[in-house]
C-alpha positions as MATLAB code, in Angstrom:
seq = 'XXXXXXXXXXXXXXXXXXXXXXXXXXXXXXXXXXXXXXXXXXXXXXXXXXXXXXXXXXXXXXXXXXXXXXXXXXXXXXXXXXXXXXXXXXXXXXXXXXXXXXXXXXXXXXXXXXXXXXXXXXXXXXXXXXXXXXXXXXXXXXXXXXXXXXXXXXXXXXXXXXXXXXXXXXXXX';
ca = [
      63.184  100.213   23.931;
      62.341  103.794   22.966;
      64.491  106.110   20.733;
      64.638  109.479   21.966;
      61.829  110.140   19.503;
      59.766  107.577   20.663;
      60.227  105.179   18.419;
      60.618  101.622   19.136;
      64.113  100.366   18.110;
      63.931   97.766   15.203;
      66.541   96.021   13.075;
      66.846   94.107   10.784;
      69.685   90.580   11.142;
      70.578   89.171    8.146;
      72.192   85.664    8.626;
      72.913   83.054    6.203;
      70.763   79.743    5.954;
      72.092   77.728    8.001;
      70.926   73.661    7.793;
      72.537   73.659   11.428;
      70.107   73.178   14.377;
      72.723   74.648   17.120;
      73.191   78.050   14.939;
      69.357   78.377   14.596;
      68.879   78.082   18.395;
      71.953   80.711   19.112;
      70.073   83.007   16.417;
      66.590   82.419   17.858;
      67.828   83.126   21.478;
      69.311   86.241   20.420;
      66.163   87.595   18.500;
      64.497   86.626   22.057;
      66.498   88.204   24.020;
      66.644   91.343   22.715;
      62.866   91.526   22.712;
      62.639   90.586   26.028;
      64.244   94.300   26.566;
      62.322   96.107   23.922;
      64.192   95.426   20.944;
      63.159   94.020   17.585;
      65.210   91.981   15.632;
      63.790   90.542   12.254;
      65.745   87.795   10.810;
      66.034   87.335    7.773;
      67.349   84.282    6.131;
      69.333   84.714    2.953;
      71.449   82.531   -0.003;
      75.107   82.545    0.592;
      75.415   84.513   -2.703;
      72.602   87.302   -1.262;
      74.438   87.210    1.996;
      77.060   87.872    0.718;
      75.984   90.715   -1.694;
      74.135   92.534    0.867;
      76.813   92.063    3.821;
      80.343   92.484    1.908;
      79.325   94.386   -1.226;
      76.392   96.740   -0.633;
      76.833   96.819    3.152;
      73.496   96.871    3.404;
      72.619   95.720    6.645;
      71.287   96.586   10.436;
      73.028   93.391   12.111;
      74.752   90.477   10.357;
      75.507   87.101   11.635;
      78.323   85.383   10.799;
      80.698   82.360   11.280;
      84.346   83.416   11.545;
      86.711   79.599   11.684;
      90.071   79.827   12.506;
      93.255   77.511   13.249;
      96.638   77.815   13.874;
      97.751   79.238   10.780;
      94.469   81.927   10.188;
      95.105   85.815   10.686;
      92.217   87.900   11.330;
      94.010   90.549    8.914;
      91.460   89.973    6.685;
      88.513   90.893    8.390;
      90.030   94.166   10.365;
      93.233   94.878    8.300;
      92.704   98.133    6.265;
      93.686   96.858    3.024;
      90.715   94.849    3.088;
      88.298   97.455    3.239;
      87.192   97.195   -0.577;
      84.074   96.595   -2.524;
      82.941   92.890   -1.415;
      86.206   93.068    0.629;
      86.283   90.576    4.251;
      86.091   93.958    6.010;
      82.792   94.368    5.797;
      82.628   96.671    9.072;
      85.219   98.777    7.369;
      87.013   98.693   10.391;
      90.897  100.697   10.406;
      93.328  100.720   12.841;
      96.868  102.081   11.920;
      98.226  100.694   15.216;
      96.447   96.899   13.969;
      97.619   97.303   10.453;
     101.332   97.751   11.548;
     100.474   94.175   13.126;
      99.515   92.653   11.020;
     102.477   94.200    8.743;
     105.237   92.982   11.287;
     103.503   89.659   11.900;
     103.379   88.899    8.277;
     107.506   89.674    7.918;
     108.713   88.024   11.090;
     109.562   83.842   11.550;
     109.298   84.388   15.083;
     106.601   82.467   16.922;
     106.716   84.394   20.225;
     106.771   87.603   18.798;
     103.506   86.612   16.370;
     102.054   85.268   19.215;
     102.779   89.088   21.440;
     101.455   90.909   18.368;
      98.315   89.206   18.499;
      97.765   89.442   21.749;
      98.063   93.064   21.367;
      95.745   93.482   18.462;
      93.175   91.597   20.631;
      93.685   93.712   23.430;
      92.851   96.366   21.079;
      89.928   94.785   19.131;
      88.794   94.041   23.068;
      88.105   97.388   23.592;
      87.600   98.958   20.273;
      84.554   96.178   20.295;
      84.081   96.426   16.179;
      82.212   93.158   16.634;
      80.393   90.948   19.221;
      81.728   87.716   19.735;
      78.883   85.235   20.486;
      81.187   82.807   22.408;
      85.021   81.816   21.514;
      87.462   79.901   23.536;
      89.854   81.364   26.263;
      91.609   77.913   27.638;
      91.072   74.230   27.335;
      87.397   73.134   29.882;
      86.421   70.539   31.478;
      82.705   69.374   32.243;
      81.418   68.189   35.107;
      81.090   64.879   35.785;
      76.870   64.834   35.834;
      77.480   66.123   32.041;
      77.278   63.200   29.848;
      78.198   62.454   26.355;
      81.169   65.537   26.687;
      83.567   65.240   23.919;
      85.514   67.879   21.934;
      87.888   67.628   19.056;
      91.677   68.089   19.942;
      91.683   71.060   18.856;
      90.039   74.235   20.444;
      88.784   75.152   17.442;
      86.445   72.545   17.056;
      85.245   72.657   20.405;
      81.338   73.054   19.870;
      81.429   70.196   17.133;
      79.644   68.017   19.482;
      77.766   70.354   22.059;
      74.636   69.056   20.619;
      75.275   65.704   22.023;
      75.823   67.221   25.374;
      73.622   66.193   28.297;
      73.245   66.736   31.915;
      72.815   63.062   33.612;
      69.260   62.031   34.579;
      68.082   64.285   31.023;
];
């Protein structure tokens, strides 16, 4: 791709190291992609301490990589709640909503379970089309695999569905 100016559009991803063979691949196939329509993407590989420095603290960064792990429990107040917005704070993106921090306000003061569950649905509605990040891959409902797809085994939970997709194979492979 060309910038208005003509120049060719770079960047720079920071990621963490990751040890994990299935990350690497997602990472490489991104930097791929996006030069297979014009764009550059240099990765560089940091420390979880200079990750961390450069991401949260100096926000110094074109495109960052990271792992966000929920369960049942985990709010994503943290990472777009406006209170969070502080030097080395979660909300790195320095992302605000006042309609998502009222959310996140009534969430945190209410024992009901079906009302937490409507509030979140709303701020994801939002986040949906405010699109402050871009979500690699994350789970909508339970799946199934076909039946030529061999060794296909999750955790219970959702949230530990890609635990095994390494293992995954389609018969006769």
């Amino acid at each position: 791709r060309i910038d208005k100016k003509g120049n060719t559009l770079e960047f720079t991803l920071l990621t963490k190291r990751y040890d994990d063979d299935l990350i690497n691949r997602v990472l490489t196939q991104f930097v791929s992609d996006m030069a297979k329509i014009g764009i550059k993407i240099n990765r560089v590989d940091l420390v979880k301490d200079r990750f961390k420095e450069r991401v949260l603290c100096n926000k110094d960064f074109d495109i960052a990589f990271g792992q966000w792990v929920f369960n049942r429990i985990s709010s994503a107040e943290p990472l777009f709640g406006s209170k969070f917005i502080t030097q080395c704070g979660t909300n790195f993106i320095s992302y605000s909503n006042s309609t998502i921090d009222r959310y996140f306000e009534k969430i945190s003061k209410s024992d009901n379970i079906d009302e937490k569950k409507n509030l979140n649905r709303k701020i994801a509605a939002i986040l949906r089309d405010e699109c402050p990040y871009i979500f690699c891959w994350t789970l909508n409902k339970t799946a199934a695999a076909r039946q030529e797809v061999r060794n296909f085994r999750t955790k219970l939970s959702p949230f530990g569905f890609f635990d095994f997709v390494y293992e995954w194979r389609k018969s006769g492979h």
